[in-house]
N, C-alpha and C positions, 0 to 999 in steps of 0.2 A: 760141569754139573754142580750140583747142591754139597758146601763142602761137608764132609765127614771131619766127624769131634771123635776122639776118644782122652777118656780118660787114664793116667796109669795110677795105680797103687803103688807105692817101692818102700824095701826098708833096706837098711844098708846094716851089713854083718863087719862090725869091727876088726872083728878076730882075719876072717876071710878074703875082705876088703867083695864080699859079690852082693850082688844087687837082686832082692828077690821082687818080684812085682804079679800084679795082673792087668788087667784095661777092663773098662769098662763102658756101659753108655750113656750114663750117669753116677753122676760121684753121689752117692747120699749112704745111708746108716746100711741098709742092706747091701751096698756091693763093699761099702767098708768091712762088714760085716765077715764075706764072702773073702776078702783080705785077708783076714788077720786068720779063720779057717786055712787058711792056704799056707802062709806062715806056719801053725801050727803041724800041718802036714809035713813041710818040709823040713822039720826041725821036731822030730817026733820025741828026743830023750833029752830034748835043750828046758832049760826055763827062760823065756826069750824078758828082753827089757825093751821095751816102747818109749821111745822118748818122741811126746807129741803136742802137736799146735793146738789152737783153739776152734779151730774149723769146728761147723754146726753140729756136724752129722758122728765130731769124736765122741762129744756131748748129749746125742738125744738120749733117751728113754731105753731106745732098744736097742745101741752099742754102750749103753752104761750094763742093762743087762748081760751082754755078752760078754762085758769086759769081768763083771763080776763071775758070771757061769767059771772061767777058764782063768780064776785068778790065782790058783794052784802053781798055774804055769807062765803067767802074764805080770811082770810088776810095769807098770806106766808111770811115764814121768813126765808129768805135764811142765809144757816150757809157758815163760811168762805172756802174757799177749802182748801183739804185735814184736815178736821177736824172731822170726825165720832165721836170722842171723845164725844164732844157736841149735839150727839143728845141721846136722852133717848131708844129711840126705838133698837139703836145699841147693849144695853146692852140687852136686850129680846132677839135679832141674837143669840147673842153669848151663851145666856143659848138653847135656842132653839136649836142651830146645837151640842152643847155636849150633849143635849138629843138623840139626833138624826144617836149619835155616838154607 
């Protein structure tokens, strides 16, 4: 048949070494959005630190609002562009999709 896309969200807990995520069916500012809610959830008495790419939808309008709504509890740490190198989560992609091979 028609193949199926999904998307994951993931962040990677240092302390813990676990991997929180969600999927989605497209990646844009609302299911980002929907992300980082979920984070929050799961991490109810934490102050969590975001360390993030330049992707469109970190950047619109209505995850720059979101980021500010929950900045009590949110510090973000934007990585230089084109740098994936630098984020830790990239290296979990990359075992993750040759698992998936």
């Amino acid at each position: 048949g028609t193949p199926q896309h999904r998307h994951v969200f993931g962040a990677y807990n240092w302390h813990s070494a676990h991997v929180s995520y969600t999927t989605a069916h497209r990646k844009n500012s609302d299911t980002f959005i929907a992300f980082l809610e979920h984070l929050l959830d799961e991490y109810p008495r934490q102050h969590l630190i975001l360390v993030m790419d330049n992707a469109s939808y970190h950047h619109s309008k209505t995850t720059r609002a979101a980021l500010s709504l929950y900045e009590d509890r949110l510090l973000v740490i934007w990585l230089p562009k084109y740098s994936p190198f630098l984020n830790p989560i990239e290296r979990f992609w990359l075992h993750f999709k040759q698992l998936a091979v």
